[in-house]
C-alpha positions as CSV (number, residue, x, y, z in Angstrom):
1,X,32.1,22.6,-40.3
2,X,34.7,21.5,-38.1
3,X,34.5,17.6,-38.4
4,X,32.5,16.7,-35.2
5,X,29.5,16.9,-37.2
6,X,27.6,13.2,-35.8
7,X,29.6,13.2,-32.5
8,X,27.9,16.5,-31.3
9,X,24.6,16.0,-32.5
10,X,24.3,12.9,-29.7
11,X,22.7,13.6,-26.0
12,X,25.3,14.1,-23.6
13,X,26.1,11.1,-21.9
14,X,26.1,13.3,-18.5
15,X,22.7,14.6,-18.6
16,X,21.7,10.3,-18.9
17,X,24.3,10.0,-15.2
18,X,22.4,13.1,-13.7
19,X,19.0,11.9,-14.0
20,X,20.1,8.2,-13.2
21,X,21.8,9.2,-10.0
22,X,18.6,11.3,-8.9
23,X,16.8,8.4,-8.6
24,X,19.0,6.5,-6.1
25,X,18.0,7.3,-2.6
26,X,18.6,5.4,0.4
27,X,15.8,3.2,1.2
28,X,16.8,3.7,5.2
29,X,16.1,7.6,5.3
30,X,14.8,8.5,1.7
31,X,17.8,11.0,1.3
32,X,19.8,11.0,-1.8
33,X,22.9,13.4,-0.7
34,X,26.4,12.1,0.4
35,X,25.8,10.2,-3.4
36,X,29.4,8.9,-2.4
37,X,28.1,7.1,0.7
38,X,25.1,4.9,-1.3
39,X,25.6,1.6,-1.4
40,X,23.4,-0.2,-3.7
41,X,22.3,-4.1,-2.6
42,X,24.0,-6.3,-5.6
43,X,20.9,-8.5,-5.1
44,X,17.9,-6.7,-4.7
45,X,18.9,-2.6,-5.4
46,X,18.0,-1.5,-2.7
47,X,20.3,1.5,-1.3
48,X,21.8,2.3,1.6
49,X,23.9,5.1,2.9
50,X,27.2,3.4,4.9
51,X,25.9,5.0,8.4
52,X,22.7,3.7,7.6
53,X,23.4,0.3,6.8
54,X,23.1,-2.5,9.7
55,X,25.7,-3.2,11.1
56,X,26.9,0.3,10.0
57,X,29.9,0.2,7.7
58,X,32.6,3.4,8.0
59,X,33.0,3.0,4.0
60,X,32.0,1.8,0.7
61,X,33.4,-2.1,1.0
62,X,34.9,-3.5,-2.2
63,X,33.1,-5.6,-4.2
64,X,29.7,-7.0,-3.9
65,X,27.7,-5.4,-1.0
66,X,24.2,-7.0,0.4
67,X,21.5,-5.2,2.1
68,X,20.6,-6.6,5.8
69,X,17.0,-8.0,4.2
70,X,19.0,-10.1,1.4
71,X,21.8,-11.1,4.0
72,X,18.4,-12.3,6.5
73,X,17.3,-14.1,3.1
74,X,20.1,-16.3,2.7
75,X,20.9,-17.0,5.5
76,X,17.1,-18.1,6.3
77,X,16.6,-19.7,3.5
78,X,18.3,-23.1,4.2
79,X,16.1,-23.4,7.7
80,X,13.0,-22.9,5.6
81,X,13.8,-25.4,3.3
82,X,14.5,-28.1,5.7
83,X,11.0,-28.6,6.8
């Protein structure tokens, strides 16, 4: 042999990112293309393409991103308390 003999034998690491990514699909339109555009709610996972997010966002923001429904959460959920 040729000394990779363990390293090879393991499944590739990019079928596992292939078959992940296939499952994200914005919950807007139900598409999965423009994979680049999906953002992915750091609260609930839902996704979002950036032209389908509200208020539309013209690109993947930096950090932690929140879908509307999570944003509409928080910020309801001190008036709700306060009964």
């Amino acid at each position: 042999g040729n000394g990779d003999g363990g390293c090879s034998r393991r499944v590739d690491p990019g079928d596992a990112d292939s078959i992940e990514h296939e499952l994200i699909v914005c919950t807007c339109c139900g598409g999965g293309h423009n994979e680049e555009q999906l953002l992915i709610c750091d609260s609930c996972d839902s996704s979002r393409h950036t032209y389908c997010a509200r208020p539309e966002l013209a690109s993947v923001p930096e950090g932690d991103w929140f879908c509307e429904e999570c944003l509409l959460r928080e910020t309801l959920r001190p008036r709700l308390g306060e009964r």
